[in-house]
N, C-alpha and C positions, 0 to 999 in steps of 0.2 A: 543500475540494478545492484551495483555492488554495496551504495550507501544504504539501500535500502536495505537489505537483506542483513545486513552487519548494526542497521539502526533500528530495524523496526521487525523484521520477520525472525530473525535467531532468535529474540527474545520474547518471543509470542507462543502461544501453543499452534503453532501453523502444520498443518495438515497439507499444505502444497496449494497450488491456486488450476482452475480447469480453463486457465487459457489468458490473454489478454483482449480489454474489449477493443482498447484503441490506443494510439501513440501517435504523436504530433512535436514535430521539429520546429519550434518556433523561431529560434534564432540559433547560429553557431555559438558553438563553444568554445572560445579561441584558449591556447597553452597558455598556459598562468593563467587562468580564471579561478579564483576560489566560488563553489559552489556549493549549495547547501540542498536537503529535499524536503519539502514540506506535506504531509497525508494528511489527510482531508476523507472523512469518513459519509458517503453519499448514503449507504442503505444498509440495513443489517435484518437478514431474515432466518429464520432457523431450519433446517433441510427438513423435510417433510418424511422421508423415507429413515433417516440417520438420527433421531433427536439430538445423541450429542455432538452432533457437529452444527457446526453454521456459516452461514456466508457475509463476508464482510465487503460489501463493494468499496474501495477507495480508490481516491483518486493523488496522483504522487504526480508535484509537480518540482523540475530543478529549477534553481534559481541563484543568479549570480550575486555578486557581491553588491550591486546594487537594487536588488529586488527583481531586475528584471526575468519574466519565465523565461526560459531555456527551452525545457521540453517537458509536457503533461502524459502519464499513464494512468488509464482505469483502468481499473481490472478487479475481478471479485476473488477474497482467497476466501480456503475454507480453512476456519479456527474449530478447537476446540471449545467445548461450553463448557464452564462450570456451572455446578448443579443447581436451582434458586436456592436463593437468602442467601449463597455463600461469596463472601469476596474475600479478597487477596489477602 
């Protein structure tokens, strides 16, 4: 969580996430493993109630130094939208 959060969520307009759907231990993580996380964007849909909020299902998997998965998270956070026509 901590890669993620320092890699991918502080730098997002995140609004917080309302839960996780699943997590799965695929293999251990032995001491001195360098690990890296890789998101993977499943579905994006706009809150129905909030317009400018939305949900971003991703899916974050770890992964060692040789490719091998570690452990997969999905989970939906909810991001801020910016407005149409406008980007970064």
């Amino acid at each position: 969580m901590r890669i993620i959060a320092d890699g991918f969520i502080s730098d997002s307009s995140s609004l917080g996430a309302p839960g996780v759907d699943e997590v799965r231990w695929l293999k251990p993580l032995r001491p001195g493993t360098q690990v890296r996380v890789r998101t993977t964007v499943l579905e994006t849909r706009a809150s129905s109630s909030r317009p400018e909020i939305g949900f971003v299902k991703c899916l974050f998997e770890m992964l060692d130094e040789r490719d091998a998965v570690l452990v997969t998270l999905t989970s939906p956070l909810m991001l801020r939208r910016r407005e149409a026509g406008l980007r970064p």
